[in-house]
N, CA and C atoms of all chains as a GROMACS GRO file, in nm:
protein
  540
    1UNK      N    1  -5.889   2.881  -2.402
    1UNK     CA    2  -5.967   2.930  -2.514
    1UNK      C    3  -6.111   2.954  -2.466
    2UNK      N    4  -6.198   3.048  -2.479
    2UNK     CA    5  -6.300   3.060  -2.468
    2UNK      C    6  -6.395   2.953  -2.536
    3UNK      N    7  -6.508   2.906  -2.474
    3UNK     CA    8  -6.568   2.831  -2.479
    3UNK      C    9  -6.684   2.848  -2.596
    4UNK      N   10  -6.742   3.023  -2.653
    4UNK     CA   11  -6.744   3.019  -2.769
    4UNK      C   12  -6.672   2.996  -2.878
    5UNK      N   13  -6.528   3.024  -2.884
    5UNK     CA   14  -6.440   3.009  -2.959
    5UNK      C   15  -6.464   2.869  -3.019
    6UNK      N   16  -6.471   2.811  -2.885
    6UNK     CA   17  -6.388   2.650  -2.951
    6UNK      C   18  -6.515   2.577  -2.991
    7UNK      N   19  -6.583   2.590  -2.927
    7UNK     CA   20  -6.711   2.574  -3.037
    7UNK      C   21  -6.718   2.674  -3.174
    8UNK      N   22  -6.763   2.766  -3.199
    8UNK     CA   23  -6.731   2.797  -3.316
    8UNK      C   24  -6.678   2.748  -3.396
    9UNK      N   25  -6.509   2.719  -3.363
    9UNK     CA   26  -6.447   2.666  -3.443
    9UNK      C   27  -6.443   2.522  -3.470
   10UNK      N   28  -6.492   2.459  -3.407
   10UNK     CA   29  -6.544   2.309  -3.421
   10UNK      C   30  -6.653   2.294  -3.524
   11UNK      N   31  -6.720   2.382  -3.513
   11UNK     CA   32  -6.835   2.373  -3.591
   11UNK      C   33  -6.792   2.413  -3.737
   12UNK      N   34  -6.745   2.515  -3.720
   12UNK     CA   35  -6.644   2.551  -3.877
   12UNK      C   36  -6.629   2.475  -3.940
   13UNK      N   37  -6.476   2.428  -3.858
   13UNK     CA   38  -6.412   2.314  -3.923
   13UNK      C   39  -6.496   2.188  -3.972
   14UNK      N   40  -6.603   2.145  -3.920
   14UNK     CA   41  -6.637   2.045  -3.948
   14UNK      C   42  -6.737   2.081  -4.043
   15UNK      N   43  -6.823   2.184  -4.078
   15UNK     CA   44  -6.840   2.238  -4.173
   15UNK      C   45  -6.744   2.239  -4.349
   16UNK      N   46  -6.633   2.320  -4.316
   16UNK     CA   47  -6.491   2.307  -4.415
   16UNK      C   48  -6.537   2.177  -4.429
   17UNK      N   49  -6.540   2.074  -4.328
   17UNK     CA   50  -6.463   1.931  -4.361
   17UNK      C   51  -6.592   1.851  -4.467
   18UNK      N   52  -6.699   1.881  -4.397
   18UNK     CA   53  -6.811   1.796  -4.468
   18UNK      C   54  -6.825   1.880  -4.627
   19UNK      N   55  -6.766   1.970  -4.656
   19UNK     CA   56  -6.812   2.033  -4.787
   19UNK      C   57  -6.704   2.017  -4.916
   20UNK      N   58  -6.589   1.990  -4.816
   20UNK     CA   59  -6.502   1.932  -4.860
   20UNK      C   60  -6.414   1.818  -4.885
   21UNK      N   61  -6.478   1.739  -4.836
   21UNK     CA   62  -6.381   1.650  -4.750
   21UNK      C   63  -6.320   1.516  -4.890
   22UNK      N   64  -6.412   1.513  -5.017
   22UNK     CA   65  -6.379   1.450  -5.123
   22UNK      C   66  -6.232   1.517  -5.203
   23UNK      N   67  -6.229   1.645  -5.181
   23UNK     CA   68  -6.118   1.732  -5.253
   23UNK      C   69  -5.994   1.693  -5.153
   24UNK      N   70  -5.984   1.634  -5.073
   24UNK     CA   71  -5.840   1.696  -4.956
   24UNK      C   72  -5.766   1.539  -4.986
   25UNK      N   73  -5.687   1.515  -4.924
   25UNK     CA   74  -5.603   1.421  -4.947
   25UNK      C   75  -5.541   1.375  -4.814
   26UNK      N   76  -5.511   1.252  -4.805
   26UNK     CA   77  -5.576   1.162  -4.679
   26UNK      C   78  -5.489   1.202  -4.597
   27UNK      N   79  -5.377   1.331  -4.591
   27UNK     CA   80  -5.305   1.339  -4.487
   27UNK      C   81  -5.343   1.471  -4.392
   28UNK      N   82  -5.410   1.567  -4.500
   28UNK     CA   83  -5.497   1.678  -4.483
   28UNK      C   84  -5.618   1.630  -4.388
   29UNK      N   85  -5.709   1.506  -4.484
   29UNK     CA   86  -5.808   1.512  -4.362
   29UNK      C   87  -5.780   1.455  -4.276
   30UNK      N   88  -5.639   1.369  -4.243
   30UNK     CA   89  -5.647   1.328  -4.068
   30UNK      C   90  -5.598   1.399  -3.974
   31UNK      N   91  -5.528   1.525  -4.055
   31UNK     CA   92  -5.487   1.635  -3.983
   31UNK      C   93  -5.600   1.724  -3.913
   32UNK      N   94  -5.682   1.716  -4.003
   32UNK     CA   95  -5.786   1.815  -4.017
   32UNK      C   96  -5.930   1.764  -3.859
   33UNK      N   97  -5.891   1.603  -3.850
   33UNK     CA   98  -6.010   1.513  -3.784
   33UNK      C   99  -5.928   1.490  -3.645
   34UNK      N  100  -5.765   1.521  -3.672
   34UNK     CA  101  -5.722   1.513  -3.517
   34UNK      C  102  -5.741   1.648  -3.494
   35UNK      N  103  -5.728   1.748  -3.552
   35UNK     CA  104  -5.758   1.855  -3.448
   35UNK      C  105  -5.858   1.890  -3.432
   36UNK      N  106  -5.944   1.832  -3.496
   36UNK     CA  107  -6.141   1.871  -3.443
   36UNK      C  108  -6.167   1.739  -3.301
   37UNK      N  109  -6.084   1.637  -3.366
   37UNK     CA  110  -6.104   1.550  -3.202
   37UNK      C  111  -6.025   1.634  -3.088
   38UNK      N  112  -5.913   1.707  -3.072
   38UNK     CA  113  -5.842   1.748  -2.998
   38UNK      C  114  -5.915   1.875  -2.949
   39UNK      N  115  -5.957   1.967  -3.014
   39UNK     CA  116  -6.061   2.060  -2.970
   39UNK      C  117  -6.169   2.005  -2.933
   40UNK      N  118  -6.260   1.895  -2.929
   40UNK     CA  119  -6.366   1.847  -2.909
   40UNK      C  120  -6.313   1.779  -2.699
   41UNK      N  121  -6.189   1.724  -2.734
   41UNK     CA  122  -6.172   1.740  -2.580
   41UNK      C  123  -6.119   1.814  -2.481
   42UNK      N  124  -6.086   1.931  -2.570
   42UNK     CA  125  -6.118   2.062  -2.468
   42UNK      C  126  -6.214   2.094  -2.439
   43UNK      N  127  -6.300   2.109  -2.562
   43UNK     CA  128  -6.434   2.124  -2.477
   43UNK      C  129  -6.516   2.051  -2.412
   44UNK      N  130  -6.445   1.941  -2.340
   44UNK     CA  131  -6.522   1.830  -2.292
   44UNK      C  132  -6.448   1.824  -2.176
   45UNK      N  133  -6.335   1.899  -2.171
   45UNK     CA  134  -6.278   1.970  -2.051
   45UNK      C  135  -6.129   1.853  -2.021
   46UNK      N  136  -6.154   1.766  -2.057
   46UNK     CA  137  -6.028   1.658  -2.068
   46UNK      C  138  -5.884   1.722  -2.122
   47UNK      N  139  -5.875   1.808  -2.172
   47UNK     CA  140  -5.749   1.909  -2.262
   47UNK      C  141  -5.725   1.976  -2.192
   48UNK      N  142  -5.657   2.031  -2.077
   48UNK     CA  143  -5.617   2.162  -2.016
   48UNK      C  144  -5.482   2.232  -1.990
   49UNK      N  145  -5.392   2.140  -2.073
   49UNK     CA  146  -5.245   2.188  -2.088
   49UNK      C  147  -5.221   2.338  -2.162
   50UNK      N  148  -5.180   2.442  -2.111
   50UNK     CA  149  -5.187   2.600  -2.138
   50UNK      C  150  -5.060   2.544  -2.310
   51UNK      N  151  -4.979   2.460  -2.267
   51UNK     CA  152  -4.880   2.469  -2.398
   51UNK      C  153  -4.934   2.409  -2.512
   52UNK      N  154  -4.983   2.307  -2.485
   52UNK     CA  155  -5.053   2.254  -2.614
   52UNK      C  156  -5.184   2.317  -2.640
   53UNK      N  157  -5.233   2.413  -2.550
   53UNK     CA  158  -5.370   2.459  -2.641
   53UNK      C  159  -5.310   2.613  -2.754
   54UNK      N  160  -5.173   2.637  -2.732
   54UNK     CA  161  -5.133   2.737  -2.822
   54UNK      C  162  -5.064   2.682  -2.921
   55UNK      N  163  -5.010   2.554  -2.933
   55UNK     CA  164  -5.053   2.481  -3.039
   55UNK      C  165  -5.116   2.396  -3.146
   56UNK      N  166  -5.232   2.391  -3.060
   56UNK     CA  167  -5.333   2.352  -3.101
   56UNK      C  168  -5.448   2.440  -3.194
   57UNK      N  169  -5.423   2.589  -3.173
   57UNK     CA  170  -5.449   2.700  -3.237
   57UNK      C  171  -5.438   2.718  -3.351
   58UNK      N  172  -5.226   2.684  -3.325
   58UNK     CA  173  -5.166   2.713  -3.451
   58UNK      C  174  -5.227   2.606  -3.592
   59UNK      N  175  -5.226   2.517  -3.518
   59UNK     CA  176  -5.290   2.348  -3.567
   59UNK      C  177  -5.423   2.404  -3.666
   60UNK      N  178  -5.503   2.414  -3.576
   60UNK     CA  179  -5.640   2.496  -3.650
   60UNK      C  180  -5.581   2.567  -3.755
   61UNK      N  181  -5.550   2.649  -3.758
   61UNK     CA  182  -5.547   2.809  -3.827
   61UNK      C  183  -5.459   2.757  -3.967
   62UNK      N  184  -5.338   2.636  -3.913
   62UNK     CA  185  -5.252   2.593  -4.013
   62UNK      C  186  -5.364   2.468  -4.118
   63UNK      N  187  -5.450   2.382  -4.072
   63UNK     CA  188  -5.524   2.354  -4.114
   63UNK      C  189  -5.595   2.410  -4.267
   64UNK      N  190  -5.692   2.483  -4.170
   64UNK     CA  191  -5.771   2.626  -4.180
   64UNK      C  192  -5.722   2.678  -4.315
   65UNK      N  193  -5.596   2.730  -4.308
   65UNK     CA  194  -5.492   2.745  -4.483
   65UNK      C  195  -5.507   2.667  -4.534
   66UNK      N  196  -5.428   2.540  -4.544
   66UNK     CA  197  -5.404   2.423  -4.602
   66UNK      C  198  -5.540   2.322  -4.706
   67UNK      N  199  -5.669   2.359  -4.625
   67UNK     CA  200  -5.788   2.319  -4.688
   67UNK      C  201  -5.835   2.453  -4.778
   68UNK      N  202  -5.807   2.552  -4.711
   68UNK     CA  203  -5.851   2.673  -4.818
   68UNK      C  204  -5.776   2.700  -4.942
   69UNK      N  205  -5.658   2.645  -4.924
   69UNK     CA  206  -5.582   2.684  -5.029
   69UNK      C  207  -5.608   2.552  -5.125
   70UNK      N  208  -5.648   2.408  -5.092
   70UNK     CA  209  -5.687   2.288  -5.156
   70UNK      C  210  -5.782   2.333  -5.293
   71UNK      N  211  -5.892   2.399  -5.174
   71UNK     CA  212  -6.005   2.398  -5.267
   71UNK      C  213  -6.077   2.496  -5.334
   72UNK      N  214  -5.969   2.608  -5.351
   72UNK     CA  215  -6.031   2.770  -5.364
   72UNK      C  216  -5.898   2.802  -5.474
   73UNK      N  217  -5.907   2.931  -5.516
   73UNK     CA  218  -5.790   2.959  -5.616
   73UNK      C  219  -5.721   3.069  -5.537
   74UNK      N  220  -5.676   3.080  -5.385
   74UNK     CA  221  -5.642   3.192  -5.280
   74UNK      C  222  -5.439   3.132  -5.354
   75UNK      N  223  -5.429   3.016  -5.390
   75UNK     CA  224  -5.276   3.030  -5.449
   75UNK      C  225  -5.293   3.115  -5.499
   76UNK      N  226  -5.361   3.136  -5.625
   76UNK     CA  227  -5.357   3.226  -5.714
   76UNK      C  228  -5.318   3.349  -5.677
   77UNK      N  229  -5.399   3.382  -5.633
   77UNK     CA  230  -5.333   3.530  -5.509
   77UNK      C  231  -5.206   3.548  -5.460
   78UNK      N  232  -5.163   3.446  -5.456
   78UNK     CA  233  -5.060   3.458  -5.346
   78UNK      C  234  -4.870   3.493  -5.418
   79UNK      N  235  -4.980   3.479  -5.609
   79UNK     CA  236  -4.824   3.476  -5.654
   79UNK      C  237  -4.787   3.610  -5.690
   80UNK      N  238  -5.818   4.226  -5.343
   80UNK     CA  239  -5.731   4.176  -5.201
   80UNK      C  240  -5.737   4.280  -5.159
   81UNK      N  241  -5.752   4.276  -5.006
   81UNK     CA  242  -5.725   4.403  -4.927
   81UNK      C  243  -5.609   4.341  -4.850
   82UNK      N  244  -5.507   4.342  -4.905
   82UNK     CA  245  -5.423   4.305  -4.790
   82UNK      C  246  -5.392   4.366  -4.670
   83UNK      N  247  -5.371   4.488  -4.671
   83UNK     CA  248  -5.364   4.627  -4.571
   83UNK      C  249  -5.458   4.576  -4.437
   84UNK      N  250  -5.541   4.558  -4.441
   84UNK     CA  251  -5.640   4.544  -4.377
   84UNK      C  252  -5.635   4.429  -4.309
   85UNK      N  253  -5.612   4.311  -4.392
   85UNK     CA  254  -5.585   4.199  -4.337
   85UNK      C  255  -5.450   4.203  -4.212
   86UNK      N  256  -5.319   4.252  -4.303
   86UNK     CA  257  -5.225   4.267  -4.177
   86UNK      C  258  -5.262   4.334  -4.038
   87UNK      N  259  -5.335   4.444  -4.050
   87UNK     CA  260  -5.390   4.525  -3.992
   87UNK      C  261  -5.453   4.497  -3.859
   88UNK      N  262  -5.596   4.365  -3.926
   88UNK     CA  263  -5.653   4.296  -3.810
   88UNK      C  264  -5.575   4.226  -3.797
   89UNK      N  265  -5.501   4.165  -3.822
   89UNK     CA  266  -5.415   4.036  -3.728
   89UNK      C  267  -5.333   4.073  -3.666
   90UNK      N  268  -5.236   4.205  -3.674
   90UNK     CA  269  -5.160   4.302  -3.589
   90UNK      C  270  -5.245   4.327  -3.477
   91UNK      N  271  -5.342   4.375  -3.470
   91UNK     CA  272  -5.413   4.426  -3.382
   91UNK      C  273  -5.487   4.328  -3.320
   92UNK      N  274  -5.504   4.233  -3.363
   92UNK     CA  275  -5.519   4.100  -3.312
   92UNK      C  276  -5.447   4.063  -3.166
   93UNK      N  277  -5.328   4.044  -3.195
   93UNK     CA  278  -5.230   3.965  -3.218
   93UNK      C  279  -5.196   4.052  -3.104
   94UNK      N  280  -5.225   4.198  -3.039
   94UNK     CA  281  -5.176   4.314  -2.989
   94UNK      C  282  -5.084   4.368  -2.987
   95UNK      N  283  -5.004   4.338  -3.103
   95UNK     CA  284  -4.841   4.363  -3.158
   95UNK      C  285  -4.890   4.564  -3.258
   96UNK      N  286  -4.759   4.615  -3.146
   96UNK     CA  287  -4.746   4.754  -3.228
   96UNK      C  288  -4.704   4.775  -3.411
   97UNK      N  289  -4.742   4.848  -3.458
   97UNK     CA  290  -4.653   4.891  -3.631
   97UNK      C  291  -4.512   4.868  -3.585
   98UNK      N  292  -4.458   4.928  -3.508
   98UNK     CA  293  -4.307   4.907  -3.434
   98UNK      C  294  -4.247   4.798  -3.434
   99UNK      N  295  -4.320   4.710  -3.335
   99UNK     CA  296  -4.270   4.581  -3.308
   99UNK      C  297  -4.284   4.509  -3.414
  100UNK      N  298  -4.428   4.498  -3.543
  100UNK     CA  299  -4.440   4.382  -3.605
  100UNK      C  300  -4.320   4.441  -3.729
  101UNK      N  301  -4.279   4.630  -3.729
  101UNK     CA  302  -4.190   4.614  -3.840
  101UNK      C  303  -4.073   4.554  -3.790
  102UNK      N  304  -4.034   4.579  -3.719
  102UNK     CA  305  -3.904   4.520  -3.669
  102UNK      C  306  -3.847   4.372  -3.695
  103UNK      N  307  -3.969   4.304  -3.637
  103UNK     CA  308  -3.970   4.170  -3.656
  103UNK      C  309  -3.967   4.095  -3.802
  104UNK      N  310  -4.095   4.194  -3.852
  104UNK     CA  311  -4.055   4.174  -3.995
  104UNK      C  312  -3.955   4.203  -4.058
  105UNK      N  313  -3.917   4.293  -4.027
  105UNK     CA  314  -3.773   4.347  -4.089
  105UNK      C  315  -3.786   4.429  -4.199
  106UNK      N  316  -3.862   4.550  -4.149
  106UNK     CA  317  -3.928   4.614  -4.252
  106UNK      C  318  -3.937   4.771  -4.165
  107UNK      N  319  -3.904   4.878  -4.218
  107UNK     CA  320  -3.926   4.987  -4.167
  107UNK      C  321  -4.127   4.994  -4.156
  108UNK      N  322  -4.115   5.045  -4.007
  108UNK     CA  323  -4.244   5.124  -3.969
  108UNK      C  324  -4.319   5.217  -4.094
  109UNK      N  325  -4.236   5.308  -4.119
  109UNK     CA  326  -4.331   5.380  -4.235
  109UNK      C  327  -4.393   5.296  -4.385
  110UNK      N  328  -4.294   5.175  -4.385
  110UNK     CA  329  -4.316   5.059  -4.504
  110UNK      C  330  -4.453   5.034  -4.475
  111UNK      N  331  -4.416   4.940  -4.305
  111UNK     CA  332  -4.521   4.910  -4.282
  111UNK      C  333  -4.685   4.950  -4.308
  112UNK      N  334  -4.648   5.054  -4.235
  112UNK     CA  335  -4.774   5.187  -4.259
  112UNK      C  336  -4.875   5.200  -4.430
  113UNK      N  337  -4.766   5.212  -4.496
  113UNK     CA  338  -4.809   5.173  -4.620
  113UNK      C  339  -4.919   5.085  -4.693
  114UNK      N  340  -4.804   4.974  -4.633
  114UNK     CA  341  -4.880   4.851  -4.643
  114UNK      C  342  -5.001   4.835  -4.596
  115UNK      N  343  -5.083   4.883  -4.445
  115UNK     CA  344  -5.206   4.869  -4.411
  115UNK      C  345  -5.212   4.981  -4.463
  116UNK      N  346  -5.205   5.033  -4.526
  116UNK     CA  347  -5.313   5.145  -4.611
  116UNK      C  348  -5.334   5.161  -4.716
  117UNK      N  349  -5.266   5.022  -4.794
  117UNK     CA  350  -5.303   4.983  -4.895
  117UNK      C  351  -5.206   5.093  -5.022
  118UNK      N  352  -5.094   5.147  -4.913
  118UNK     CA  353  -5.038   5.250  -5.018
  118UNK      C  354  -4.897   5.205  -5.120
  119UNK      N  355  -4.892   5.055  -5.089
  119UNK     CA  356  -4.828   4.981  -5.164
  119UNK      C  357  -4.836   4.841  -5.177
  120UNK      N  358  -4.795   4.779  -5.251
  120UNK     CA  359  -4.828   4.614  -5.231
  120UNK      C  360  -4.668   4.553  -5.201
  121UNK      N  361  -4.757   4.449  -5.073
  121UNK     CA  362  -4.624   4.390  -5.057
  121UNK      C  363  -4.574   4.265  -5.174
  122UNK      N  364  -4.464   4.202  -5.139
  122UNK     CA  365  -4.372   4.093  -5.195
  122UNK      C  366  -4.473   3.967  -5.078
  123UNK      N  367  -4.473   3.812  -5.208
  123UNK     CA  368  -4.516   3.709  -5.080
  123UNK      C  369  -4.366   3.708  -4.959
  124UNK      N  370  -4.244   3.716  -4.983
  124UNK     CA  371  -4.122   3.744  -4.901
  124UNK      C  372  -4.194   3.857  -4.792
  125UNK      N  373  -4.244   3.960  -4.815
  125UNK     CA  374  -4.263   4.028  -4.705
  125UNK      C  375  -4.394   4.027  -4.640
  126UNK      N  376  -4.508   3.949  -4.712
  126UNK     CA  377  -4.598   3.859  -4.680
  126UNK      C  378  -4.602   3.747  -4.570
  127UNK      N  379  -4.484   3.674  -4.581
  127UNK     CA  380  -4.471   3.561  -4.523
  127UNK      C  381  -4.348   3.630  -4.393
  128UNK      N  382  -4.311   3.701  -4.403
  128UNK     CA  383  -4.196   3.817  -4.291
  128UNK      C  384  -4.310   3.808  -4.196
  129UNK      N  385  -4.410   3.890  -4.258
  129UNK     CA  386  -4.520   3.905  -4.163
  129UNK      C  387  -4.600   3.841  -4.072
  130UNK      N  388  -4.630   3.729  -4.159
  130UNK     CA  389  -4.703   3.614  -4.105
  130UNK      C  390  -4.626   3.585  -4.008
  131UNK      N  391  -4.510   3.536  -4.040
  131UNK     CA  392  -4.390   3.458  -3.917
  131UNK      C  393  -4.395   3.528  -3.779
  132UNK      N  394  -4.446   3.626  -3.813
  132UNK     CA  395  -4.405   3.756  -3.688
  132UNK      C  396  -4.550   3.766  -3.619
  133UNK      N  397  -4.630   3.762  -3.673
  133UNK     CA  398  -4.742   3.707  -3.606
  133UNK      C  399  -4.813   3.586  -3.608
  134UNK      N  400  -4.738   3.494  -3.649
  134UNK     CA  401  -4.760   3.346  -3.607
  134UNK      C  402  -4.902   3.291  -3.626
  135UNK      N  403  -4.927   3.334  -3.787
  135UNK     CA  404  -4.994   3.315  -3.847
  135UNK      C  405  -4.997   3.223  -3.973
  136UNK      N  406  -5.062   3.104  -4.035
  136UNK     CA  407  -5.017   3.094  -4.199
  136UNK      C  408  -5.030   3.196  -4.247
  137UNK      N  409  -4.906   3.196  -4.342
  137UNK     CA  410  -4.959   3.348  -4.440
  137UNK      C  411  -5.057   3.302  -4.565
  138UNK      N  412  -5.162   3.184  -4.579
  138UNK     CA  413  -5.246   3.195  -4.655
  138UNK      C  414  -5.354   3.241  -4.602
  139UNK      N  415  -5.339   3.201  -4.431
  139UNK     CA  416  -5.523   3.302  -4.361
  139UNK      C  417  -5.456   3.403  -4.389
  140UNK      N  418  -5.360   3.493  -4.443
  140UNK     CA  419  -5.322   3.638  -4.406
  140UNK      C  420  -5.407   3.694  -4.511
  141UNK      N  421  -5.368   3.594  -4.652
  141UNK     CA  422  -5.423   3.615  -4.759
  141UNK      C  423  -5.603   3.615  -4.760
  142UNK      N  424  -5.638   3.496  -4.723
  142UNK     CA  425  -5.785   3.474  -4.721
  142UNK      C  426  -5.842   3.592  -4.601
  143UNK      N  427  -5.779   3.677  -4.513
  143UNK     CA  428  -5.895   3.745  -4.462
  143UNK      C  429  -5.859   3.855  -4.543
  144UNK      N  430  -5.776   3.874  -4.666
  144UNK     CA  431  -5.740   4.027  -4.735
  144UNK      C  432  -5.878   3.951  -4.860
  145UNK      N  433  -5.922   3.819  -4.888
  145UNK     CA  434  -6.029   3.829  -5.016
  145UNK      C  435  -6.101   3.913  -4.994
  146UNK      N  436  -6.198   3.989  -5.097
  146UNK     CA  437  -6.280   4.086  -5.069
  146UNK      C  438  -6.403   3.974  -5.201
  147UNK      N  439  -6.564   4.034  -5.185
  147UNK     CA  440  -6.628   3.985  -5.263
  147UNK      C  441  -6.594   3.881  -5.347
  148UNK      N  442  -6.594   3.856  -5.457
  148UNK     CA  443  -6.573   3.759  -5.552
  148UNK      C  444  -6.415   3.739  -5.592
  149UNK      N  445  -6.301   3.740  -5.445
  149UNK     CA  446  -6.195   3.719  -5.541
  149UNK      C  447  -6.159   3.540  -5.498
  150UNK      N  448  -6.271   3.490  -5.414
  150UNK     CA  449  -6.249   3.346  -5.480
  150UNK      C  450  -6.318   3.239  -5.486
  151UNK      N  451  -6.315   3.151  -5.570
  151UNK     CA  452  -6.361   3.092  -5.606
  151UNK      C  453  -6.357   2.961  -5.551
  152UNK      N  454  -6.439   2.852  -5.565
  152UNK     CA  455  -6.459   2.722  -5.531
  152UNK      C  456  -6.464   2.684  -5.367
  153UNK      N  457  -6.562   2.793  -5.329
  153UNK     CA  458  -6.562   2.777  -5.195
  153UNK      C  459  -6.677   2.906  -5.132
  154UNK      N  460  -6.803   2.832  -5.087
  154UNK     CA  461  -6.857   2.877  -5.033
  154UNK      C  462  -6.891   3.042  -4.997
  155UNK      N  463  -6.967   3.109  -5.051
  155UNK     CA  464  -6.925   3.282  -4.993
  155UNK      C  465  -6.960   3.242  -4.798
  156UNK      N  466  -7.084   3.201  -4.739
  156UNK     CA  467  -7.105   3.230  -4.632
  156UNK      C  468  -7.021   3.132  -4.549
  157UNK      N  469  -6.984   3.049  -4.608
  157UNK     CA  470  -6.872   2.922  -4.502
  157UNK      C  471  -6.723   3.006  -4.534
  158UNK      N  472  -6.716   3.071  -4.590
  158UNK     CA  473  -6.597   3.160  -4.663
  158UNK      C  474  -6.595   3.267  -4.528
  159UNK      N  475  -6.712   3.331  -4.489
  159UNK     CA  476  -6.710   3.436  -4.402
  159UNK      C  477  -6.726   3.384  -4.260
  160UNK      N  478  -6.772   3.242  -4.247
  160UNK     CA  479  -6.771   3.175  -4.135
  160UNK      C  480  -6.596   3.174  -4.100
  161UNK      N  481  -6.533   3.128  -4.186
  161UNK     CA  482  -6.442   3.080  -4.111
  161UNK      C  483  -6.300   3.214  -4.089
  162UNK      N  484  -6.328   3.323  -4.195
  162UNK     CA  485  -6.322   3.428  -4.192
  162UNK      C  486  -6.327   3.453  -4.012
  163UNK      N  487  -6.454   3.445  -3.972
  163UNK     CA  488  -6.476   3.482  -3.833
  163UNK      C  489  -6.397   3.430  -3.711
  164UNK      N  490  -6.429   3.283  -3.748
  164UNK     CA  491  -6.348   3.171  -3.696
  164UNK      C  492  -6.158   3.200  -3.658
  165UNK      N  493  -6.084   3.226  -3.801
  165UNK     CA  494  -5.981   3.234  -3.819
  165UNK      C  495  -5.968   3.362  -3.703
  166UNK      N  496  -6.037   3.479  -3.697
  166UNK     CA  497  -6.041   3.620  -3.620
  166UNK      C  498  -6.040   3.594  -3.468
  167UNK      N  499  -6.143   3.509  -3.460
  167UNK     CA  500  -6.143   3.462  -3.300
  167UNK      C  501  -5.971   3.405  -3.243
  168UNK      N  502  -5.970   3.290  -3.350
  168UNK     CA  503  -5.853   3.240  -3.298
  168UNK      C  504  -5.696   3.334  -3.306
  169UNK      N  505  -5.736   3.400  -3.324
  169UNK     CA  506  -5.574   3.510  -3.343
  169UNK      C  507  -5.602   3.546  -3.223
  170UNK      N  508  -5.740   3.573  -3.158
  170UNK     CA  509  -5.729   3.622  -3.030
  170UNK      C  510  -5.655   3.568  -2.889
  171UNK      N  511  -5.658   3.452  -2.944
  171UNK     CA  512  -5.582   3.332  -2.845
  171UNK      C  513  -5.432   3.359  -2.843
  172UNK      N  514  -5.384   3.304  -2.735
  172UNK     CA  515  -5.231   3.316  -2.693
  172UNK      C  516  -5.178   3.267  -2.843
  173UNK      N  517  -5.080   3.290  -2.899
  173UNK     CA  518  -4.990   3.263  -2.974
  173UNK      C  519  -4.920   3.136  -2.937
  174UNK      N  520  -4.909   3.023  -3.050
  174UNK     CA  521  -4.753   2.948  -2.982
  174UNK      C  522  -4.635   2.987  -3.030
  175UNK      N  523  -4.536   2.936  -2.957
  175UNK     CA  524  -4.419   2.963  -3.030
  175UNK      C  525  -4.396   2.895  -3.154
  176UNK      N  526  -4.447   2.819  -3.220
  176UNK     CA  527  -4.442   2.774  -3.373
  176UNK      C  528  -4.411   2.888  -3.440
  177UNK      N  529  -4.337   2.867  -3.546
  177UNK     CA  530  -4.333   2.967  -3.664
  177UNK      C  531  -4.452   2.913  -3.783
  178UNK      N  532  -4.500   3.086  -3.824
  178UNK     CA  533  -4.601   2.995  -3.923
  178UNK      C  534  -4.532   2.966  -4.083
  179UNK      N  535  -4.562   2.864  -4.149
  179UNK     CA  536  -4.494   2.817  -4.252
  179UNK      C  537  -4.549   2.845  -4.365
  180UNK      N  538  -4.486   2.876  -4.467
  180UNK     CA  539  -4.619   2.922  -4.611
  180UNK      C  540  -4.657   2.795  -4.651
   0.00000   0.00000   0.00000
């Protein structure tokens, strides 16, 4: 992953997390706090397995939904 | 919703042809076509076809189709942050996970 990326998205997420983090429910945010620790040691260079960083993506992004859809009305949309 | 658009960038994302992602989806090419051009609306069934095929949740599919005020209880500029965020990461290798609604 590019090294802006994963910053970026660290920062995001932990953004999402601090603005949200009273609305989510305790399985959401430990989902949400292992994959900001798990990206935090990629970028600390300790993470370098090519298979788990394309799941670790998915991880994010599946996240990423899962809090948006918590705390926004994007269900609504979706029906 | 712009959905069109949304499939659109994540196809192109994703570097998957109209071809390949109809296929996968299981959806004729010219459907497809449609669909990013906003010349019909899909089904969440062919919503979530999609997603699977580009190994995406199909709720980011949804959240990068919000346009202005279609939602609520959440930030407009952390809304477009992660908007960005979500864009970057499509750029990344794919896993083989299927994405789940």
């Amino acid at each position: 992953m590019k090294y802006e990326t994963l910053r970026n998205t660290i920062a995001t997420l932990e953004k999402l997390r601090d603005a949200h983090y009273s609305q989510l429910d305790a399985g959401a945010l430990a989902e949400l706090n292992d994959v900001l620790q798990q990206l935090r040691n990629m970028l600390e260079g300790s993470e370098r397995r090519e298979l788990e960083h394309g799941e670790l993506v998915f991880r994010a992004l599946r996240i990423t939904d899962i809090v948006i859809r918590t705390v926004s009305n994007l269900t609504d949309w979706m029906k | 919703m712009n959905l069109g658009q949304a499939i659109k960038l994540c196809r192109t994302r994703r570097g998957v042809s109209q071809a390949d992602l109809a296929r996968q989806a299981e959806c004729s090419v010219s459907y497809l076509s449609m669909l990013e051009n906003n010349k019909r609306d899909p089904t969440l069934s062919t919503m979530t076809k999609i997603a699977q095929a580009l190994r995406v949740p199909v709720g980011i599919l949804f959240f990068l189709g919000a346009e202005g005020g279609d939602l609520d209880g959440i930030d407009k500029t952390l809304q477009g942050e992660l908007a960005r965020t979500a864009l970057e990461l499509l750029n990344e290798p794919a896993s083989n996970q299927r994405a789940l609604i």
